[in-house]
N, C-alpha and C positions, 0 to 999 in steps of 0.2 A: 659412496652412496649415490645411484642413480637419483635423477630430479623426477620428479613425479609431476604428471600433464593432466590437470585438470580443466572438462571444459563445462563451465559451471550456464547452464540454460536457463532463461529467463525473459521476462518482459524488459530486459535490460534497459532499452535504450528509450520508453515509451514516455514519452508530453508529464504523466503522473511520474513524481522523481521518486515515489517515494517506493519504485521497484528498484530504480538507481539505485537509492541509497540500501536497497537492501543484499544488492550484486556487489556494490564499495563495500560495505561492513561485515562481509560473509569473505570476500578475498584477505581483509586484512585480518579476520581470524586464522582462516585457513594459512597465512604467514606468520602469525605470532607463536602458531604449534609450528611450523615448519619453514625455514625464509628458504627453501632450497625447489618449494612448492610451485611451479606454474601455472597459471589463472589464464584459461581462454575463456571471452564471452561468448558466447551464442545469445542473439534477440530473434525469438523464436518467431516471432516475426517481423523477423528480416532487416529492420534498422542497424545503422552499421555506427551511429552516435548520437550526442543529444545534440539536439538544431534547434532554432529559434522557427516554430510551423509559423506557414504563411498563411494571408487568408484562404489559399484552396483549401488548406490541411482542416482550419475552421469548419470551411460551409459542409467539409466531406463529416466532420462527424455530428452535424448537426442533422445530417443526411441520415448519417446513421441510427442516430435517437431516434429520430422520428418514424425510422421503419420499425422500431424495435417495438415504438409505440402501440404502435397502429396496424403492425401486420406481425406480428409475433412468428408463428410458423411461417408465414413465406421469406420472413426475411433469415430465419433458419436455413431454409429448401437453399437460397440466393447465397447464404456466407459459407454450406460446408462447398457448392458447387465452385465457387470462387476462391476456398482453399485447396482443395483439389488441382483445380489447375493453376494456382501459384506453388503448389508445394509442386509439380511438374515440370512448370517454366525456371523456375529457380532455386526454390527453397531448398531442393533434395541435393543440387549441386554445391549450392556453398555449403551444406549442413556436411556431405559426406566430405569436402576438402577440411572443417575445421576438424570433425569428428579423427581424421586420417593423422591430427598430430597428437592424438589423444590416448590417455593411459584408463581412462574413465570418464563418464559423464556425468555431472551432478543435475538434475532438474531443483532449481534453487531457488527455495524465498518467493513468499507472496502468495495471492490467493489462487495458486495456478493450477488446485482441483476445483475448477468448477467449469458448470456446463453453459458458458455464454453463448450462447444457439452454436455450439459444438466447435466455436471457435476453440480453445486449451484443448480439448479431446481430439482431435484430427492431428493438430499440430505434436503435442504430446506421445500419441499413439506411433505415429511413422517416426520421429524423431527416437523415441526410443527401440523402435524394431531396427534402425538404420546402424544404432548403436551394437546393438546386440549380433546383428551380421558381420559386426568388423571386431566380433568376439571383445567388447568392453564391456565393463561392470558399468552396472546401472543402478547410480543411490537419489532417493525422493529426499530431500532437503529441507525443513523448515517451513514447507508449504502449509497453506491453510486448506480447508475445504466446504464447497459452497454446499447451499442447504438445498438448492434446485435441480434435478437433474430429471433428462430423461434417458427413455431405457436405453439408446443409443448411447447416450452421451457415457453414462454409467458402464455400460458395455467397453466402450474403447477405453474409458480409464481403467475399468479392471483389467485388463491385458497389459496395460500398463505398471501396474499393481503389481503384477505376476512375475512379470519380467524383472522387477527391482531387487537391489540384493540388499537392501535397506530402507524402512520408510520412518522417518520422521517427522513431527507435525507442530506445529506453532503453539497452538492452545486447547482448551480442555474443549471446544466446541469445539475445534476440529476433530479432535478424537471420537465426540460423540456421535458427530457427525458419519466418518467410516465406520464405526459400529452399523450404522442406522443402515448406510448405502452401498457398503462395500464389504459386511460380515466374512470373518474368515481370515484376515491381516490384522497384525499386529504391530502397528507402529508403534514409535518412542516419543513422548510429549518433552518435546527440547522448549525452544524458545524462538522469538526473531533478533536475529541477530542487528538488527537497528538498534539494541539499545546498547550497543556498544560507540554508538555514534560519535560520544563524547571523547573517546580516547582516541577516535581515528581521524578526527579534526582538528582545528584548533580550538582554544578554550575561549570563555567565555569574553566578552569585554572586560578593560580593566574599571572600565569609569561601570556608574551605575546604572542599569537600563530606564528608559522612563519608558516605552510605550508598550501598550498589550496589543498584542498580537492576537487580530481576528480571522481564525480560518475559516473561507467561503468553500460552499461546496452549493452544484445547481441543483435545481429540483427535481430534473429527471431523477438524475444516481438518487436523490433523498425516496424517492414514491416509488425507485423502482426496485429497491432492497430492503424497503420496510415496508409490508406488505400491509399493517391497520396502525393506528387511523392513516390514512393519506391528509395533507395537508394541501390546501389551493394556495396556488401560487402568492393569490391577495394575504392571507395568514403569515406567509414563512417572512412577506416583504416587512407585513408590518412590526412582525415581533424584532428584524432587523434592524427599523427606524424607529424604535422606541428604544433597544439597545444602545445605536450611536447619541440619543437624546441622552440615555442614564451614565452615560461614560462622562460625556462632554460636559454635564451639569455637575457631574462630581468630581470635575477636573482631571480626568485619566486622559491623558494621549492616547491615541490609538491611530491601527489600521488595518485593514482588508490585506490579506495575501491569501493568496492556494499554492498547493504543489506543483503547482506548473502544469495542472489539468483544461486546457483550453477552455473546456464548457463552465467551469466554473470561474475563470476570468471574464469572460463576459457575464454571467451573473454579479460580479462584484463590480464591475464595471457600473451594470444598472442600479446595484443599490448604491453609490456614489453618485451617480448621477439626479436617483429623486431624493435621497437625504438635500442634494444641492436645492431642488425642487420646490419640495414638499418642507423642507425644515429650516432652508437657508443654511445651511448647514455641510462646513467642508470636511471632507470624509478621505482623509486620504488613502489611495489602494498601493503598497508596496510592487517594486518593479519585480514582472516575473520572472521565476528564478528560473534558468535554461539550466543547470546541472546539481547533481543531488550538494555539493558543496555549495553553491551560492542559497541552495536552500538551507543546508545546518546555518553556513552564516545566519542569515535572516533570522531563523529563529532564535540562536542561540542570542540575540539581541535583546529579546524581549523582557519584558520586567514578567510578565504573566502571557499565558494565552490559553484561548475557547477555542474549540476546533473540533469540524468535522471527522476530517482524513485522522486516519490511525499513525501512520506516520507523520504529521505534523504533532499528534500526542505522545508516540514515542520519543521524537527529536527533545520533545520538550522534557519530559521524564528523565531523558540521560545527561540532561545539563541539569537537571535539578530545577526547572521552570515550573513554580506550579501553574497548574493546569486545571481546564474543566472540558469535561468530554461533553459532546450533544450524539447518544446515541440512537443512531440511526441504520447501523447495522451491528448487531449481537458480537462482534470482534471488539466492538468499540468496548460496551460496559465487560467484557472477558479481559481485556488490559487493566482496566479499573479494579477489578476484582482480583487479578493477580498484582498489583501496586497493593493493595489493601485499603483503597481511598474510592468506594463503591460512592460515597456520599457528594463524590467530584464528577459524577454522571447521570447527566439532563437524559429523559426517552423523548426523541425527535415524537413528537405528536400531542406532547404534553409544551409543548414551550411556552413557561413560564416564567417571564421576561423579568419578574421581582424576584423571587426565589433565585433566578442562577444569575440574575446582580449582583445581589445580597452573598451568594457563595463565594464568588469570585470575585468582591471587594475583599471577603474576610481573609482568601487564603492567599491576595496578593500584600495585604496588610500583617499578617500572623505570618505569615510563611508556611512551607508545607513540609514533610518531611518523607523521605520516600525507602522505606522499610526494608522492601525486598527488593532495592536492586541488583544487590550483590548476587542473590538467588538469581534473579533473572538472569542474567550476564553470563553464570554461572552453565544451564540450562541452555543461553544462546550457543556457547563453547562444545557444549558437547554434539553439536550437528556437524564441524568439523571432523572431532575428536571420532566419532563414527565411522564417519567416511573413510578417513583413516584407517580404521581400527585400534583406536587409542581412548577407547570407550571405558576400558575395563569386562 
C-alpha cells in the first residue's frame, strides 16, 4: 500500500497558535485513520516555523492595525499589491516545490474563508490553481467562513470553491454563511479538529490546579469583528480592573495569558501594568507561549478559564476545563451552543462584571460537565475521513 502525500495549507506557522494547534490536531487525526499518511505543511504565508517575533515583528503589526483602521480601502489597494509581488518574488516557488511532493492538497482549519482586505483570497486562489496545474485534488478542510466580503474577494474564493473536490466547514455559521455568499456549494458541517487537543498532548496535571486562567485579547480584533455596541477602550479597561479586584477578593489566583497573539500581549501587559497602578494590585501575566504545545500545556493547567480567542475555549473544553466564553465574534457563542452550555457565553458589549463573576465562580465551584464531546470529536474525524474517502 503506497503512502499518501498530504500537504495540508494553512496560517500554520502565525504568532496566534491557535491555527498551530489546529495544523497539530488535524495531522494527528489524519494519523490515527492512517500512520502510513504523510503530513507536509504549507504557511500560506510563507513562515517556515514558530519564532519568538521581535520588536520589528510588533511595531509591523501595529502598523498594520492602524492602516486597517483608518484607511480601510487603501490599505486593501497596498496588501493585494504587496501579495502580488510576494507570491512572485517567492511564494509561487516554494509553494510549487512543496506542492511537486504532493498526492493532494488540503486547505486546512481556521477561519481561512474570509476577505481580510483580500489577504486569504489571493493567496487561496493562486495556491489552489498551482495545485490543480500539477493535476492534484483539492479538499476545503474544516475551514470557517467570514461574514465580510467584497465582490473581489468573494469572486476569487468562488474559483476556489469550484475547483475543490470536497468542502467542509467547522460550524453552523459557517454553513450559513456560504449559503448567504457563495450559493450553489454544498459543503459538509464536520467540526475543528482542536477538540481533540486532549489526546494529542499530554494530560492534565496530577496535583490540583489552583489558578484561572484569563484570556486577553486587544481591542482592535474586539471592535473590529463585533460590529454594535463598540466599546471605548476606558469601558473594556475598566470591566478588566474590577474583574482582577473580584477574583483577588475572593481569593482565586489568577493570570493573563493569550495565544501568542502579539497585539494582545501588549494589551495584557497594560492591564497589569494599571491594576499595579490604579489598584496596587499584582496581576500576574503568564510567559508567552511560542508553540501551539507550550500553549495546551498552559492551559491545560488551569483550575477554570474566561477567554476571548476560540481556541483558548476549545483547549479548555477538551481537557474538560470549565469555561466562560466573552463573545465577541459569533464563532465564540456557535461553540457554546454546540457544548450545550449557551449560559457560559458573555456578548462582548454587554460586560457585566457581576453576572460573569457570579457564572464563573459557580461553574469553577460546581464543575461543568460537557455533553457532546464525544459528538464533537466525532464530526472533527470525519474532515480527515473525507479527504480520504472514508466518509461513507
Amino acid at each position: 500500500m503506497s503512502k499518501v502525500r498530504i500537504v495540508i495549507a494553512g496560517e500554520i506557522y502565525s504568532p496566534n497558535l491557535g491555527d498551530g494547534l489546529i495544523f497539530e490536531t488535524m495531522k494527528y487525526l489524519y494519523h490515527r485513520l492512517d500512520p502510513l499518511v504523510e503530513i507536509i505543511p504549507l504557511d500560506i504565508s510563507g513562515r517556515t516555523s514558530w519564532k519568538a517575533d521581535q520588536t520589528t515583528a510588533a511595531y509591523r503589526l501595529n502598523l498594520i492595525a492602524y492602516a486597517k483602521r483608518s484607511a480601510s480601502r487603501l490599505y486593501t489597494i497596498i496588501n493585494s499589491t504587496r501579495l502580488e509581488a510576494q507570491y512572485r518574488q517567492s511564494l509561487r516557488q516554494r509553494w510549487r516545490r512543496i506542492l511537486a511532493e504532493a498526492d493532494m492538497l488540503v486547505i486546512g482549519g481556521g477561519q481561512l474563508l474570509m476577505d481580510d482586505h483580500l489577504d486569504f483570497p489571493l493567496k487561496l486562489n493562486k495556491l489552489t490553481k498551482l495545485a490543480v496545474e500539477k493535476g492534484l485534488p483539492v479538499h476545503i478542510s474544516a475551514c470557517g467562513v467570514g461574514g465580510r466580503w467584497s465582490a473581489r474577494g468573494q469572486h476569487l474564493i468562488r474559483e476556489v470553491l469550484s475547483l475543490a473536490e470536497s468542502i467542509s466547514l467547522r460550524d453552523r455559521i459557517s454553513i450559513k454563511r456560504m449559503e448567504r455568499f457563495f450559493p450553489g456549494f454544498s459543503p459538509r458541517l464536520t467540526g475543528d479538529p482542536a477538540i481533540w487537543a486532549a489526546q494529542l498532548y499530554e494530560g492534565p496535571p496530577a496535583n490540583q490546579p489552583t489558578k484561572v486562567g484569563l484570556g486577553v485579547i486587544n481591542i482592535f480584533d474586539l471592535n473590529l469583528h463585533h460590529r454594535q455596541p463598540k466599546l471605548a477602550h476606558k469601558q473594556v479597561v475598566n470591566f478588566w480592573l474590577r474583574f482582577f479586584e473580584g477574583l483577588a477578593g475572593n481569593g482565586y489566583p489568577f493570570e493573563l495569558f493569550t495565544n501568542g497573539n502579539l497585539s494582545d500581549e501588549r494589551f495584557a501587559r497594560l492591564l497589569a501594568g494599571l491594576a499595579k497602578d490604579r489598584l496596587s494590585l499584582f496581576v500576574p501575566q503568564a510567559q508567552r507561549p511560542l508553540t501551539p504545545a507550550e500553549l495546551v500545556r498552559q492551559i491545560s493547567w488551569y483550575r477554570g478559564v474566561m477567554a476571548f480567542r476560540l481556541h483558548a475555549l476549545l483547549l479548555a473544553a477538551s481537557y474538560l476545563i470549565p469555561c466562560i466564553g466573552l463573545g465577541w465574534d459569533e464563532k465564540v457563542g456557535s461553540l457554546f451552543e454546540e457544548l450545550q452550555l449557551s449560559e457560559n457565553v458573555f456578548p462582548y458589549g454587554e460586560l457585566n462584571m457581576k453576572e460573569i463573576f457570579t457564572r464563573l465562580r459557580h461553574i469553577i465551584e460546581a464543575g461543568v460537565e460537557y455533553p457532546t464531546i464525544d459528538n464533537m470529536k466525532a464530526k472533527a474525524i470525519l474532515n480527515p475521513q473525507i479527504v480520504l474517502g472514508r466518509s461513507g
